[in-house]
N, C-alpha and C positions, 0 to 999 in steps of 0.2 A: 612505512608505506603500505597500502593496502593494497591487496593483489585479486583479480577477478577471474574467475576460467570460464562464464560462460551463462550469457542469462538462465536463470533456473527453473526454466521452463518445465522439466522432467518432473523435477525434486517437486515443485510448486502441486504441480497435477498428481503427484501422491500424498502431496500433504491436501487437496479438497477431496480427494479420495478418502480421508481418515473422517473428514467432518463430516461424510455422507451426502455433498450439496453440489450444485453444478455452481464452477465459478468461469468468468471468464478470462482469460487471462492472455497477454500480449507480450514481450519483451521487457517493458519497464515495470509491470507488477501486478496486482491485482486491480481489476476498471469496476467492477461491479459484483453484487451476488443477490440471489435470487432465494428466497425463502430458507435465509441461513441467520439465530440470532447473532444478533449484534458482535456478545460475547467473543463468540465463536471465530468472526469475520475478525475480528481488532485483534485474538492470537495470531491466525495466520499470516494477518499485515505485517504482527510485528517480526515473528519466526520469520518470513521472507525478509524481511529489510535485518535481520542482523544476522542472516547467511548470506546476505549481499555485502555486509560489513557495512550497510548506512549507518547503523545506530552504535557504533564501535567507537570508546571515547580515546582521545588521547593515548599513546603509548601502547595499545592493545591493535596486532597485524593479525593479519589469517591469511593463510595458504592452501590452495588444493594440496591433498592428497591421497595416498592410501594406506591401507594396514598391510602390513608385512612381519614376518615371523621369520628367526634365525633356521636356517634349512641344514640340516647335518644326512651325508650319505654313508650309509652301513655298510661297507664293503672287507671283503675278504681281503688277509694279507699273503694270501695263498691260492693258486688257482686250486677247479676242482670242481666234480660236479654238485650243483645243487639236487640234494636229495629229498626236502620238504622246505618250502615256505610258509607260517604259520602266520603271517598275518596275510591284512589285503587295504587297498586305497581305501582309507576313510577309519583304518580300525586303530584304537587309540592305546598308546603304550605305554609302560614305567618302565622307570630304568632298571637294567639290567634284564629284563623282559628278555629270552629268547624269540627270534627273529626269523632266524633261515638255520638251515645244516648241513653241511658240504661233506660227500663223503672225499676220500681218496685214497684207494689201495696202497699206493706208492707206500704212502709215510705209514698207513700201517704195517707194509712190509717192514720197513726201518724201523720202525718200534720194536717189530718182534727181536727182529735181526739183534737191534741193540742190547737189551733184555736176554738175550741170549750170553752176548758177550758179557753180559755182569753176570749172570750164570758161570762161564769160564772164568774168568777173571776170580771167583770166588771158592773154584774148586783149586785152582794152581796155590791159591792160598792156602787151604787147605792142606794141601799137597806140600807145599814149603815148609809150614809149620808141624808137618807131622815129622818129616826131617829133620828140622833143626831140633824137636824133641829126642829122637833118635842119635843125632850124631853129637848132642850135648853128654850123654850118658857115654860114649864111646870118647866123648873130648875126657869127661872126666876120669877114667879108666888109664886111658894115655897120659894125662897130667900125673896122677898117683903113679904110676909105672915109671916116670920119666922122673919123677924125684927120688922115689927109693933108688932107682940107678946111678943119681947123683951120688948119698952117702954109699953104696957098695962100690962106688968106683973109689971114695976115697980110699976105702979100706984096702981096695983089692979085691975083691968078691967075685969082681968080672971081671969081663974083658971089655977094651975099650971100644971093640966091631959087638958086642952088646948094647953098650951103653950109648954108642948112634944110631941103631937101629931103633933103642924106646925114645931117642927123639925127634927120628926123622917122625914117627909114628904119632906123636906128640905134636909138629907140625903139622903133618896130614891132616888130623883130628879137628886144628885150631882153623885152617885153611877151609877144611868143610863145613863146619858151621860157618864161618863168614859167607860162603857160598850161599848156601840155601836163607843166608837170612838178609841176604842181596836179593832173591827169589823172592823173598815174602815181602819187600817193599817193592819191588816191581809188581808184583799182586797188588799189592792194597792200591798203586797210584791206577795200575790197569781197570780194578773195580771203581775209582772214582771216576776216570774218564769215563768209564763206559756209563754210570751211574748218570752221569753228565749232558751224554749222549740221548743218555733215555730223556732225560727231562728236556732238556731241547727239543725232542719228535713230538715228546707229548704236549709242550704247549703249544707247538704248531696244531697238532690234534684236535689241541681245547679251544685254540683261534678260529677254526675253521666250523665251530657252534656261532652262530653273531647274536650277540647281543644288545637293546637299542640301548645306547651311551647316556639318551635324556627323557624325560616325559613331555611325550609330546603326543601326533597322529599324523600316519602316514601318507605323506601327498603323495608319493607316485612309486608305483612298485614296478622296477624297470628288469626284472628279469623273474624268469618262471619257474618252479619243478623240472629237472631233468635237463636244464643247461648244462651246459661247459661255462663256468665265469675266468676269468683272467685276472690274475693277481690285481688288486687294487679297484678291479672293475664292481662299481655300485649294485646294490641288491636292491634296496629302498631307499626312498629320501624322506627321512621324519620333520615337520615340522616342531620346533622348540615353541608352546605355546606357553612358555614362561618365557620367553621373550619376544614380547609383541611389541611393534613400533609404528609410527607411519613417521614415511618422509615425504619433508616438504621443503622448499625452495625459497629463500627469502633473499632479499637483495643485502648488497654491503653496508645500508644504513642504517638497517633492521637486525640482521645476523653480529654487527660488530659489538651490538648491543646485549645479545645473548651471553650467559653464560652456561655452563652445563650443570645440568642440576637445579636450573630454573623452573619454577611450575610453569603447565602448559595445559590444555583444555582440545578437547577432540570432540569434534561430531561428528556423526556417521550418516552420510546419505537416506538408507532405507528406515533409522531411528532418529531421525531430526528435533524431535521432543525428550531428548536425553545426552547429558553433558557428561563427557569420562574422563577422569584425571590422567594427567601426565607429568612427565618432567622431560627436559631438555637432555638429552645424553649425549649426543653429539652435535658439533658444527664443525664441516668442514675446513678446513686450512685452506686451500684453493678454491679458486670460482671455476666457473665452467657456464658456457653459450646456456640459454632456457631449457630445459631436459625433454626428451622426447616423451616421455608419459605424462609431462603434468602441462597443460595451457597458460598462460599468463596472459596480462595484458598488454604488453608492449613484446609483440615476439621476437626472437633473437635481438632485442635492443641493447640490452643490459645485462650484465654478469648475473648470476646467482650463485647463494650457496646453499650447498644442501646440509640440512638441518633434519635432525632425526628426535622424535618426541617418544620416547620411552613409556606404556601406560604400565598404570600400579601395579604390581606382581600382586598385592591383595586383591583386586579386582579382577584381574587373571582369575584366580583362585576361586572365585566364587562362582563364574561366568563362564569356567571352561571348557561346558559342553557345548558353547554356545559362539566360541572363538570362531573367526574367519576370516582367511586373508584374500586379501586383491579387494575387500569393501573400501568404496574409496568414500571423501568426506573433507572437512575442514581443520584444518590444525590452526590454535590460536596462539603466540604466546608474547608477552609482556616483555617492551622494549625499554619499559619504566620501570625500576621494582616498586616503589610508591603511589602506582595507582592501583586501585582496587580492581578487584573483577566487577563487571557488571551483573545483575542480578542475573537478566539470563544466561549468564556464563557458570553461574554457580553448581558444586558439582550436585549430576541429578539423574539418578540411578535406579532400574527396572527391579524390581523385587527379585532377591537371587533365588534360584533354580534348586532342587534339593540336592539334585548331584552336582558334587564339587568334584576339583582336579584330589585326584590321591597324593599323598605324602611321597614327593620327589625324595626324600631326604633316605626312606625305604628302597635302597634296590633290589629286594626281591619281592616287594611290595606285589601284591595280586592283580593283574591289568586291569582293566574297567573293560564291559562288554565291548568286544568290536560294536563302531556304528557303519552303519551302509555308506558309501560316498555320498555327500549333498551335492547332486548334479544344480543347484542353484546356486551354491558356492562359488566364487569369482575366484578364478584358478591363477596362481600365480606364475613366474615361467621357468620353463622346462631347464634346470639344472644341467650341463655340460658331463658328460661322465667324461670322470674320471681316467 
């Protein structure tokens, strides 16, 4: 089924804007044109009629929609205060990129604190073992003494209030080293907890450096230098410009026909003379009433599902200084696998840009220049914190 959101009045009047010509134009289409070649006028006849979906063969639907990108929020798992922000809206990241830096006395107190105690912990060691060195020499003294008293008791040599005195001394001996080497495993498990301890504080320490998770650019920078943040509470919101999609709404006769993974075809409102690949990555499991962002033709008549068209991550890649979401446009995709695309379907691509996205695969890969916000950028909507 084909779906309409709204004669193309706008789109129409940028595309005779491109030709440089006055045209006139009405609801149903182009009526006339006024010192424009022929050429020229039979493009935008037909560019209009198959953004309207007249010239759409068999099996091939289109949908309103828009491009949207995966939005991930950088947040602390620690409160504390923010002590620098190094980036700002609009400035473009790689992963692992440092982001913000939170200081907090607290758990540096506790660092130390802990560090401390592995300091103790390793002088009682110390301490144990210098004893049990000690009272080994005194065990062995006492053993040697405790046997010669054995053979002079046979003989008679001594006496028998002798010969338990070298062994009560001989127990002493044997009782004190078990001690102290009780001590020096109480040490070593003491230096590992505390050891334990340390690295607990310090990755909280290292947590509280944020680093952005993905490459991308950051849509909204929701807190400043010299805050208080709250555990969990959002720094930035990056978008994921390796994964860009638009969604669009296709009825249960159209969507049951899909599957994921299906080519699909996008146009974009302000570049209507330019086709971008896609593939189908999701469809919905349930329907839902017409959606409030996208128009249709029959309003709240008919179920819809929403249908999500994934474009090429090559494409991405070539184009990503040039990514943007909230642009909204057409999605097409093929309810036939056996029919062809139509010519003007076919994919048809702007000469790419010299700057490319940097090597995601790099996380300490070197950021790309901050860029300024595009206040002409179609903003997407404000993320709920966290």
């Amino acid at each position: 089924m084909t779906l309409h959101r709204r004669p193309a009045t706008a789109l129409a009047l940028f595309l005779l804007g491109l030709a440089g010509c006055p045209f006139l134009i009405d609801g149903t289409g182009l009526r006339g044109a006024m010192f424009v070649p022929s050429a020229n006028a039979q493009f935008i006849r037909n560019l209009i009629a198959r953004l309207r979906g007249e010239t759409l063969p068999d099996g091939v639907v289109k949908s309103n929609g828009r491009l949207e990108a995966t939005q991930v929020d950088v947040s602390s798992k620690y409160p504390g205060r923010l002590s620098e922000v190094k980036v700002e809206e609009g400035s473009s990241v790689t992963q692992g990129q440092v982001i913000a830096k939170i200081t907090s006395p607290e758990y540096e107190a506790q660092l130390r604190a802990a560090k401390a105690n592995v300091q103790k912990a390793n002088d009682a060691l110390a301490a144990a073992e210098a004893e049990i060195t000690s009272r080994q020499s005194a065990l062995e003294f006492a053993k040697s003494d405790f046997e010669r008293g054995q053979e002079l008791m046979k003989s008679g040599h001594i006496t028998k209030q002798v010969f338990e005195q070298r062994k009560r001394n001989y127990d002493s001996a044997v009782a004190a080293v078990q001690s102290f080497t009780s001590q020096r495993d109480q040490a070593l498990s003491q230096i590992a907890n505390s050891e334990a301890e340390v690295d607990r504080i310090q990755s909280i320490i290292d947590d509280l450096t944020l680093v952005s998770p993905r490459l991308g650019r950051v849509q909204y920078q929701l807190a400043r230098a010299g805050e208080v943040v709250a555990a969990g509470a959002p720094i930035v919101t990056i978008l994921d410009l390796t994964d860009v999609y638009m969604t669009i709404f296709l009825p249960a006769a159209d969507a049951g026909r899909l599957a994921v993974g299906d080519e699909a075809r996008i146009i974009l409102d302000p570049v209507p003379d330019y086709v971008i690949p896609a593939s189908v990555s999701f469809v919905a499991a349930d329907a839902q009433f017409t959606p409030k962002t996208v128009e249709t033709t029959d309003e709240r008549a008919k179920l819809m599902f929403r249908t999500k068209l994934k474009i090429d991550p090559q494409v991405l890649q070539q184009f990503y200084t040039r990514v943007k979401t909230g642009v909204r446009g057409l999605g097409f995709v093929r309810t036939k696998s056996d029919v062809e695309w139509p010519q003007d379907l076919q994919v048809k691509l702007p000469k790419p840009p010299e700057t490319k996205a940097p090597d995601a695969a790099a996380p300490q890969a070197k950021a790309p220049t901050a860029q300024a916000p595009d206040d002409k950028a179609s903003e997407t909507k404000t993320p709920d914190a966290k």
